[in-house]
C-alpha positions in Angstrom: 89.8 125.8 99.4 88.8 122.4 100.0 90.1 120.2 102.3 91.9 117.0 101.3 91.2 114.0 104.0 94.6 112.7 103.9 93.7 109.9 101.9 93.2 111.9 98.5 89.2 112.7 99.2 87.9 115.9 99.3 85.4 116.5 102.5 84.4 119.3 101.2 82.0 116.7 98.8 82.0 113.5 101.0 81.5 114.7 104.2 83.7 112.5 105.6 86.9 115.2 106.0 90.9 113.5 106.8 93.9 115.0 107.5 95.6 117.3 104.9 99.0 116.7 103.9 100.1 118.7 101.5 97.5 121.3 101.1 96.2 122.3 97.4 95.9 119.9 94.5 94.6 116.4 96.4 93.2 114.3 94.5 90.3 111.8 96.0 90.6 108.5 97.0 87.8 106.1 97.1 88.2 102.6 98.7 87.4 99.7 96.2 83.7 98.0 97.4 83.1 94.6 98.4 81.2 92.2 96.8 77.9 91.6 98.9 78.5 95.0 100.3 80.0 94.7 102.9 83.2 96.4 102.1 85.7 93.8 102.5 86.0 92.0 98.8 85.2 88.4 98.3 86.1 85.9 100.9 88.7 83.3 99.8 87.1 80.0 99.5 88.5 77.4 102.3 90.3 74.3 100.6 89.6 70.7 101.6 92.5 69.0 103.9 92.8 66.5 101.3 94.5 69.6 98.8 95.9 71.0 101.9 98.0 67.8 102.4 99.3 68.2 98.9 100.2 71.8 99.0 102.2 71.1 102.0 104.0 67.8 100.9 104.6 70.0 97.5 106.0 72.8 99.5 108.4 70.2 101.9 109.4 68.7 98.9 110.3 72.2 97.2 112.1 72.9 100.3 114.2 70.3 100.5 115.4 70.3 96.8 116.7 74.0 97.6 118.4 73.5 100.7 120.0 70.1 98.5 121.1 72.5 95.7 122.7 74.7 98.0 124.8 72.5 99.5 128.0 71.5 98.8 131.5 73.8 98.8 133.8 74.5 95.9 131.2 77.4 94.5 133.2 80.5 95.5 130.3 81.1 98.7 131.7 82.6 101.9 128.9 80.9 103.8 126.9 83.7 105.1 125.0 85.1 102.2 123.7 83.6 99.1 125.6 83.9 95.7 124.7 84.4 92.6 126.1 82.6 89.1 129.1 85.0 88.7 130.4 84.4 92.6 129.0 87.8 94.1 126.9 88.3 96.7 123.4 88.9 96.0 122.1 92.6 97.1 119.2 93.0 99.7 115.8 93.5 97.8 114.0 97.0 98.1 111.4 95.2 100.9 114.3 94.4 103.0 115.1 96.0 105.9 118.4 98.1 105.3 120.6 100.6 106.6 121.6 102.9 109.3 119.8 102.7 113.1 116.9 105.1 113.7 118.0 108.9 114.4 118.6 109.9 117.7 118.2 113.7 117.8 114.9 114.9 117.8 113.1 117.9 117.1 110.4 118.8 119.7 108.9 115.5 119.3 110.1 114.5 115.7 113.1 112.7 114.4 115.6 114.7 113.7 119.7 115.1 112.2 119.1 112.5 109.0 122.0 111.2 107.0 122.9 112.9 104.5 122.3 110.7 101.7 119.9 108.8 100.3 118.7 107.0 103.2 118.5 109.6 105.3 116.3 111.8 102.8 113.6 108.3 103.1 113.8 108.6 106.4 113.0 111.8 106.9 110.1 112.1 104.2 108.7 108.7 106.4 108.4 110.6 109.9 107.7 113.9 108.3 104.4 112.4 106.8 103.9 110.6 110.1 103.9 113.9 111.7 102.3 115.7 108.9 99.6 113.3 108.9 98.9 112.8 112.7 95.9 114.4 115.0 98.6 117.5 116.0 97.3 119.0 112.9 94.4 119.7 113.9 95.2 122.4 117.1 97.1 125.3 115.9 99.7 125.4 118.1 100.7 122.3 117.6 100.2 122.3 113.7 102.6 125.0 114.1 105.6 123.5 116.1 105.2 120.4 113.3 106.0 122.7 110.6 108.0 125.0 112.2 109.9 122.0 112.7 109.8 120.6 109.2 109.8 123.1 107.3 113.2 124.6 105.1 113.3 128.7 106.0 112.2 129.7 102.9 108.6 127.8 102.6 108.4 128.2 106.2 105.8 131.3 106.0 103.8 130.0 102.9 103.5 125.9 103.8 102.0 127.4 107.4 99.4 129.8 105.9 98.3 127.0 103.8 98.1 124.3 106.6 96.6 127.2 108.7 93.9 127.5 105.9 93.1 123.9 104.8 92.5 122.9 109.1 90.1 126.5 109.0 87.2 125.7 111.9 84.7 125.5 109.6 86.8 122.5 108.7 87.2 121.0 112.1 83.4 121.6 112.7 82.4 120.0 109.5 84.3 116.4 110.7 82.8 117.1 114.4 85.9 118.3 116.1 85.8 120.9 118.9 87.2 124.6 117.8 90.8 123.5 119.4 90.8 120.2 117.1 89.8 118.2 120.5 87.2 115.3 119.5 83.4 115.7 121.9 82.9 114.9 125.5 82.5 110.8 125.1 84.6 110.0 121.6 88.6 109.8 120.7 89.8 111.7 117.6 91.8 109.1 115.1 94.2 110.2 112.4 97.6 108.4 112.2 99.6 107.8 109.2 101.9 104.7 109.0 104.3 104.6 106.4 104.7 101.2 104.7 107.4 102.2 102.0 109.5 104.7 100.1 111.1 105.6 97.1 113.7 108.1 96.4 112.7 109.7 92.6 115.5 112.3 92.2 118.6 112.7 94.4 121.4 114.8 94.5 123.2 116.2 97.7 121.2 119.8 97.9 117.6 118.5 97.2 115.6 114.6 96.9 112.2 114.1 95.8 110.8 110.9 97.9 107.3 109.4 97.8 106.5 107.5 100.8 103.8 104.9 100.4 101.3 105.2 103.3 98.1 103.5 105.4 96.1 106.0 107.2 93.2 105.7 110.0 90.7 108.6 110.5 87.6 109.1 112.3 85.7 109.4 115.9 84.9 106.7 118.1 82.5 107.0 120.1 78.5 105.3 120.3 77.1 108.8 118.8 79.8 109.2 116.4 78.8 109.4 112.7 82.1 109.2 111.7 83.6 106.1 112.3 87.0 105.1 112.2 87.5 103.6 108.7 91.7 103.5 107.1 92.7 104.2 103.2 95.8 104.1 101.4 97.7 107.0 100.0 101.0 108.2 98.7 102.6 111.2 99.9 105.0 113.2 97.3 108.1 115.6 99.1 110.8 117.2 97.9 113.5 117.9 100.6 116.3 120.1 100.7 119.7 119.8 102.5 120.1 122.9 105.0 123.5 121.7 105.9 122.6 119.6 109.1 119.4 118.1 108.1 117.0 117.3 105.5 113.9 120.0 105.3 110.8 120.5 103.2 110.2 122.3 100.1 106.8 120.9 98.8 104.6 118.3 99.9 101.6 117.2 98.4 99.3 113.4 98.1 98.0 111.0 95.4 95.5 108.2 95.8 97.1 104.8 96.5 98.2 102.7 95.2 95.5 100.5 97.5 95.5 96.8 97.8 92.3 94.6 97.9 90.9 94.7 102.0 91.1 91.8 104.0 88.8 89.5 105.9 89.3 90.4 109.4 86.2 91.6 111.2 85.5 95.0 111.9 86.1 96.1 115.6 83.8 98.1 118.3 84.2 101.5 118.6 85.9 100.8 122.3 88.5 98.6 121.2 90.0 101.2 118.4 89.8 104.1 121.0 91.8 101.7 123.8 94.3 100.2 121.0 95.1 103.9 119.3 95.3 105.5 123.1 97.7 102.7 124.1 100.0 102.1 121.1 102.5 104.5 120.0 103.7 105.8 116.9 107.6 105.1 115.5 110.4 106.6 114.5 111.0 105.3 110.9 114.2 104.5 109.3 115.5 102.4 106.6 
């Protein structure tokens, strides 16, 4: 079996081995190149102040006519949200934030007692990739609390033996971990998945299929590390069941992307990740 990075690629051929999510049938990622090289796309070209000027008197002046058009009573608006032609309120777009607080049960160290509804299901498929895709699934023990956790009773036995198999220790030696999934004397282990989105594809009240829309980092720090941190994009498929107090998984599995063009910030030392990812948390994610 290979074994999928957590961004779609296959170590197995790269070298370069991520975390699995979702065991069997990954398919590869690879990061769009820069021009020059260098890995981070073309730069933007600066503007002169004289266009800058412009743009901003443009924008002031766009401004301005909007607030002007929105003024005025006698249009049916309540004052506190914007209206639209036929007097209703418009709706809060997809991007927004939305929806009930964070969960406060938790689950050994995972969110835990999710609405049941809609929200709740995208919820829980955000911190079940978080946790599917963090550095715990690399140690057995606790790759098994995370899917004991997650799991629905009835894929319980055949999502661990696959986990169990795709983090094997020829694995964890092939990406330079120690045999307990512990990074080398001298270097911090990376792998954290941060959901940026999600999208609810089927949903009735006994089962939902979400995909949540992820950035990932991976890799060792350290000066003798060959594997340097480095991030990618990915989408992580679920499908969730209702087991009458909470949602639990059925199947999980990854797809490349989608990933958006890199920026322009410089790269980092090696010090700097491992103090940043040892001294910022993770979340709990809710919409």
């Amino acid at each position: 079996m290979s074994h999928d990075d957590g961004y779609g690629n296959d170590s197995g051929r790269t070298g370069n081995g991520y975390s699995t999510i979702g065991g069997t049938r990954q398919t590869r990622t690879r990061l769009p190149d820069g021009e020059g090289g260098d890995g981070y796309g073309p730069r933007r070209p600066a503007r002169n102040s004289r266009s800058l000027v412009t743009v901003v008197g443009v924008i002031v002046l766009l401004l301005g006519a909007i607030a002007f058009a929105n003024m005025g009573g006698g249009d049916g608006s309540d004052g506190d949200g914007a209206s639209g032609s036929n007097g209703k309120k418009a709706d809060a777009t997809s991007t927004a934030a939305t929806g009930t607080k964070p969960v406060t049960g938790k689950n050994g160290e995972i969110p835990s007692g999710f609405a049941h509804d809609q929200q709740g299901a995208q919820s829980a498929a955000a911190n079940y990739a978080a946790a599917l895709g963090s550095d715990g699934m690399f140690n057995e023990d606790s790759r098994r609390e995370i899917v004991q956790a997650l799991a629905d009773s009835s894929t319980k036995a055949s999502l661990q033996t696959g986990f169990d198999a795709d983090y094997s220790q020829a694995f964890l030696a092939q990406i330079g971990l120690n045999a307990d999934g512990s990074a080398p004397a001298g270097s911090t282990f990376v792998n954290r998945t941060m959901p940026a989105g999600t999208n609810v594809k089927q949903y009735s009240a006994e089962t939902a299929d979400v995909d949540v829309w992820c950035t990932g980092l991976f890799g060792l720090t350290g000066e003798k590390s060959t594997k340097p941190v480095t991030s990618g994009w990915f989408t992580v498929t679920m499908k969730l069941t209702w087991d009458g107090s909470d949602w639990k998984i059925l199947e999980t599995g990854q797809k490349q992307g989608p990933t958006p063009v890199t920026g322009d910030n410089p790269v980092s030392g090696s010090a700097e990740i491992a103090e940043t990812v040892n001294g910022f948390g993770g979340f709990t994610y809710a919409r």
